[in-house]
C-alpha positions in Angstrom: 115.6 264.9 -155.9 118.9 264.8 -157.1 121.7 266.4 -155.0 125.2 266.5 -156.0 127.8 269.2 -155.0 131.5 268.1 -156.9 134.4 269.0 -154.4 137.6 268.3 -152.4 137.7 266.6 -149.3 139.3 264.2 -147.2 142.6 266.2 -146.4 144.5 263.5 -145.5 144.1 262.1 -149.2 145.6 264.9 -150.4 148.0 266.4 -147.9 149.6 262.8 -147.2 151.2 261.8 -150.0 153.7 264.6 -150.6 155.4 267.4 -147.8 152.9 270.8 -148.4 155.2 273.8 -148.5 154.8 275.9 -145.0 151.8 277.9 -144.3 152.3 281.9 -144.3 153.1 282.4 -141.0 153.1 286.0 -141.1 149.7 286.3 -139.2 150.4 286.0 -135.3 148.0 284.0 -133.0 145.7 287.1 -133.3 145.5 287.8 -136.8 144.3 284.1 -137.4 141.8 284.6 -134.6 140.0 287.6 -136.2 140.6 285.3 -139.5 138.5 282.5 -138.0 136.0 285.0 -136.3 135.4 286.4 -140.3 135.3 282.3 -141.9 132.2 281.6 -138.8 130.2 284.8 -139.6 130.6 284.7 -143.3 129.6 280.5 -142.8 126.7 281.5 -140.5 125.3 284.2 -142.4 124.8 281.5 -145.0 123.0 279.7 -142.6 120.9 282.4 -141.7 119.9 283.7 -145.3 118.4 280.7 -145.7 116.0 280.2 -142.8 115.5 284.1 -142.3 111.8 284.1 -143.0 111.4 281.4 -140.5 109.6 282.9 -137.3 111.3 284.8 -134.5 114.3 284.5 -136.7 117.6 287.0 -136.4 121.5 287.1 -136.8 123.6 288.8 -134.5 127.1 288.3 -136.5 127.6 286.1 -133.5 124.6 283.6 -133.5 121.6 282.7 -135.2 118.5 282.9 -132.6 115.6 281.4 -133.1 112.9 281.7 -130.9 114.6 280.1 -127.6 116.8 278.0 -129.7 120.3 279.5 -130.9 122.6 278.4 -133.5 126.5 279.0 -133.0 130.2 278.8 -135.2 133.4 278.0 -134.0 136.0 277.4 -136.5 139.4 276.0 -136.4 142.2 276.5 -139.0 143.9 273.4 -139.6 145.8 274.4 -143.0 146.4 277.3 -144.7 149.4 277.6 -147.1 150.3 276.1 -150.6 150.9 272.8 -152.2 152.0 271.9 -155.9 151.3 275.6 -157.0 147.4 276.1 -155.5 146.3 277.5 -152.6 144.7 275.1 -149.5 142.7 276.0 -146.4 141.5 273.3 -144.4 139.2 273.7 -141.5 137.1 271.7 -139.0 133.9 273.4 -138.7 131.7 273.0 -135.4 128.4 274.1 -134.6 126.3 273.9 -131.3 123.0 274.0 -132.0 120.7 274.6 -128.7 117.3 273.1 -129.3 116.3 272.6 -126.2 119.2 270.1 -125.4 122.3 271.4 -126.6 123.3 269.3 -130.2 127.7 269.7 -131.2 128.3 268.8 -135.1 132.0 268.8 -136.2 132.7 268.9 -140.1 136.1 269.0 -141.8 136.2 271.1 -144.7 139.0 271.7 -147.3 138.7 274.4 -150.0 141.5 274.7 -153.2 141.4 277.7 -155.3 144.4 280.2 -156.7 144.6 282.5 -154.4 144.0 282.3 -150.2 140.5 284.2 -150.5 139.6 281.5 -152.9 140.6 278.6 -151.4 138.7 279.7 -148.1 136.0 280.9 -149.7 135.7 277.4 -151.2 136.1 275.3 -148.3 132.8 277.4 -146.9 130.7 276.7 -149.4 131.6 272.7 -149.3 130.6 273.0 -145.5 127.5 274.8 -146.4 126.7 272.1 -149.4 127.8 268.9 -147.2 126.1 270.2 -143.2 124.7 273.1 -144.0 121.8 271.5 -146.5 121.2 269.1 -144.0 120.2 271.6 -141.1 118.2 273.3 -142.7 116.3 271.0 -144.3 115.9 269.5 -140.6 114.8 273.0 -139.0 112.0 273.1 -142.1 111.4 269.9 -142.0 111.7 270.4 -145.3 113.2 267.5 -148.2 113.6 264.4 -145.4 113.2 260.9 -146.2 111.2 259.0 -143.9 112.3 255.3 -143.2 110.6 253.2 -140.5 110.6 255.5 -137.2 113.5 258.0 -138.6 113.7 261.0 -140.8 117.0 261.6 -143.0 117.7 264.7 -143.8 120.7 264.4 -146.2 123.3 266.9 -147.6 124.9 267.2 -151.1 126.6 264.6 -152.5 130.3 265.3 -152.7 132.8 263.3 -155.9 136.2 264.0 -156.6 137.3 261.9 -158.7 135.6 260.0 -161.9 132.4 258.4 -161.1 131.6 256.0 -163.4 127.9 256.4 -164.7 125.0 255.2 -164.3 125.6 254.0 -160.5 123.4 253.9 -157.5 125.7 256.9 -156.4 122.8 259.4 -158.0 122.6 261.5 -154.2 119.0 260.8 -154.1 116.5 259.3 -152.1 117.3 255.8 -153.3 121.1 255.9 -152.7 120.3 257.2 -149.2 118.1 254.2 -148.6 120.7 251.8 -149.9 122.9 253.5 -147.4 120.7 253.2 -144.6 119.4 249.3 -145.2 123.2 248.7 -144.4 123.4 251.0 -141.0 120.1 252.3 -140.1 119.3 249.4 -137.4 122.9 250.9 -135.5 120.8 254.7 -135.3 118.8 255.2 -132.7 118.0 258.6 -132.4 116.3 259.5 -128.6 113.1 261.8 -128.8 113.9 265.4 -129.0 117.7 264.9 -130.3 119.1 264.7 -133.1 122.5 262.3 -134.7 124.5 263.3 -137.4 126.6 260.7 -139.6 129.5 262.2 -141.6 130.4 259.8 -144.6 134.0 259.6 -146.2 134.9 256.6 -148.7 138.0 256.3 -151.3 136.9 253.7 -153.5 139.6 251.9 -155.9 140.2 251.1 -159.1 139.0 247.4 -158.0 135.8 248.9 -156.0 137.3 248.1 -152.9 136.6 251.0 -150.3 138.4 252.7 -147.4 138.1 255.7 -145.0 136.1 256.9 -142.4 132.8 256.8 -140.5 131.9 259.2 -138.0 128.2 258.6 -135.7 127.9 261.7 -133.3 131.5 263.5 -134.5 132.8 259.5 -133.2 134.9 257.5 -135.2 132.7 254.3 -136.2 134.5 251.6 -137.4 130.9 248.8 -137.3 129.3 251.6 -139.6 132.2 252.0 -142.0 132.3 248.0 -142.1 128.8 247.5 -142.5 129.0 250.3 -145.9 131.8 248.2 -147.2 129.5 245.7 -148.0 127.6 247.6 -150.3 129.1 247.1 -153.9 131.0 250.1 -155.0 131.0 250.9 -158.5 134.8 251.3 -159.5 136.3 253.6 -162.1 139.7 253.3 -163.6 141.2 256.2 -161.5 138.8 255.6 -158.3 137.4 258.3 -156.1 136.3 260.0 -153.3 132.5 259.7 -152.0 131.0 262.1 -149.4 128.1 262.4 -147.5 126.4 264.2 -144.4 123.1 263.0 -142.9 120.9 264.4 -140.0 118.8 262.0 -138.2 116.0 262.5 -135.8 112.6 260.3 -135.1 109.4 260.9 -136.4 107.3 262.2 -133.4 
């Protein structure tokens, strides 16, 4: 199945090449408290609508409970303010997930839209496209690939940029297991846990790559060497490639 969600990311890409104009900093350490408190219930109710008719399911604005299992939010803003005449809110996105043994999953998301509301309500939906997919697929067991002892459960896609068509960057099950053939023998998930990888690439004009890998919210430099030898399609402009997985072995 084909999974591609088109969005902004990387906010280093676009924040670091020209001074943003200053966030509002009308709201007071309070006001952006209560601001964040609204982002992780809106986020988690997301969450929630999607897994509600699983049993001994319920949402308490707070946390999703499931059973003996609980799913929580907390948000951080790390940019809200304009740049070149649109409206940016960045935010890193982390979720403890209690299954037993307790699982922490940090995202960055970045959300651009005309207006404040927009922008944030953006950068939630590219969290709930790039992590968001993936967890729940995992708690249905539901869309995973299965390779060797390991199931993937893999989010959207994410381009900016202009991918060049007809690529092996399709955000299906055979760009995942090109992915994997590259760094699957580096996973090792233990029984009863679970490891996320969070994907980031800029890819030239040349199809030469660059950015980040992170195994377990940890910056991996072996997996992001290992993906640059993949060959990269390039396009004339480049672009940005994205892409969350869940991992956990088949019992």
């Amino acid at each position: 199945m084909k999974l591609v969600f088109k969005t902004a990311f990387l906010l280093s890409a676009l924040l670091g090449c020209t001074s943003p104009s200053s966030p509002d900093k009308s709201s007071d350490t309070a006001n952006q408290q209560e601001a964040n408190d609204k982002v992780e219930e809106i986020a988690l109710r997301q969450i929630f609508n999607k897994m509600r008719k699983l049993p001994n399911t319920k949402f308490t604005g707070k946390q999703i409970i499931r059973g003996d299992s609980t799913i929580t939010l907390k948000v951080t803003t790390e940019f809200n303010g304009q740049k070149e005449g649109s409206w940016i809110y960045a935010a890193a996105f982390s979720t403890l997930c209690h299954f037993g043994k307790d699982e922490k999953i940090t995202i960055g998301s970045l959300g651009i839209g005309s207006s404040a509301r927009e922008a944030q309500d953006i950068c939630i939906q590219e969290w709930f496209a790039t992590f968001g997919t993936a967890l729940i697929n995992m708690l249905q067991n539901s869309e995973a690939i299965a390779l060797s002892d390991k199931k993937i459960f893999p989010g959207l896609m994410g381009i900016r940029g202009n991918l060049p068509e007809n690529t092996w960057l399709r955000g299906d099950d055979n760009m995942t297991k090109t992915i994997m053939s590259k760094i699957g023998n580096k996973i090792h998930p233990e029984p009863n846990k679970i490891i996320s990888i969070a994907i980031n690439i800029m890819v030239n004009n040349k199809g030469s790559i660059d950015g980040e890998c992170r195994l377990n919210n940890q910056v991996s430099e072996e997996l992001l060497s290992n993906l640059k030898q993949l060959k990269w399609p390039a396009s004339e402009k480049g672009f940005l490639f994205k892409q969350f997985y869940i991992i956990k072995n088949i019992n």
